[in-house]
C-alpha positions in Angstrom: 0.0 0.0 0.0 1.4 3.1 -1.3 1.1 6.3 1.6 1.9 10.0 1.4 4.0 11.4 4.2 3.6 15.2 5.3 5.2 17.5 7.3 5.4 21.0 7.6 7.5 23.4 10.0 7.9 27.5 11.3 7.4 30.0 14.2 3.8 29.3 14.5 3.1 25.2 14.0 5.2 22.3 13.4 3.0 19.6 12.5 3.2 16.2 10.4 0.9 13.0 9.3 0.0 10.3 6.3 -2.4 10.6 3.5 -3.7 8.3 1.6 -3.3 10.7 -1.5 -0.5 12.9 -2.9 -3.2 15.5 -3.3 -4.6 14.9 0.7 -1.1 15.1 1.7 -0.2 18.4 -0.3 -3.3 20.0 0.9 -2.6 19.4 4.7 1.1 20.7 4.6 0.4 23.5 2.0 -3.0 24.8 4.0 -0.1 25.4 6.8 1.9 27.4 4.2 -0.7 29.3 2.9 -1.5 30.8 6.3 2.0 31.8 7.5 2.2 29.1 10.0 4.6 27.2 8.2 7.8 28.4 6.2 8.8 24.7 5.2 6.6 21.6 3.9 7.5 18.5 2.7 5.9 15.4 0.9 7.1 12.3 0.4 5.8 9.0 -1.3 6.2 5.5 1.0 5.6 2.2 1.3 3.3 0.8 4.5 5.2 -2.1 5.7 3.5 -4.4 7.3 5.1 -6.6 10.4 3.7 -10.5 10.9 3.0 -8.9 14.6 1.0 -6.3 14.2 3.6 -3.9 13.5 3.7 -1.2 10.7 6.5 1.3 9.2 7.1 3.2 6.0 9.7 2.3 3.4 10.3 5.5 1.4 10.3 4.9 -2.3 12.8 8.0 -3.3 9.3 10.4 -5.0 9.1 13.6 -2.8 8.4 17.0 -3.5 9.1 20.4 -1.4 6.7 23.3 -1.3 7.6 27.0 -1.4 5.6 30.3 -1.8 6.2 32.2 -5.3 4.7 35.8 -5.5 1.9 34.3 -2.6 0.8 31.2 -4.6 2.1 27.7 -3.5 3.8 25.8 -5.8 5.3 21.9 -5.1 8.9 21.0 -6.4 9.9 17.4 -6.9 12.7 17.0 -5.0 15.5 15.0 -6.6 15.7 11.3 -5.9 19.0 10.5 -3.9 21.4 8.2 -5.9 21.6 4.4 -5.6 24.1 3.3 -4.2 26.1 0.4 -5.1 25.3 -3.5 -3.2 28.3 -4.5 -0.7 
């Protein structure tokens, strides 16, 4: 199952979570942005990881995408993916 992680940070909130959407995801962080609360937010792609016990994590898949304010409108830039490295 493919998730969207979000966070956002400034003077006034700090605040993250998971979307099931790109689109939910960019909405939550950028709505922080948009206000002034946030100077920074952040969206990256990941895979929920499922544990044979119950437990969960995230596997990010290398897709992400910064936001930043241009002239008072929001606009999302993909970040670039970080290069593979080489197997031992």
């Amino acid at each position: 199952m493919i998730v969207w992680i979000w966070d956002a940070s400034g003077p006034a909130a700090s605040a993250c979570g998971v979307a099931g959407t790109a689109e939910a995801a960019r909405d939550a962080a950028g709505s922080l942005i948009t206000s002034g609360r946030a100077e920074a937010a952040r969206v990256e792609q990941a895979a929920l990881v499922l544990g044979t016990t119950l437990t969960y994590g995230y596997c990010p898949t290398g897709r992400s995408w910064h936001a930043r304010l241009d002239a008072g409108q929001l606009t999302w830039i993909t970040a670039a993916r970080p290069p593979r490295q080489a197997a031992p």
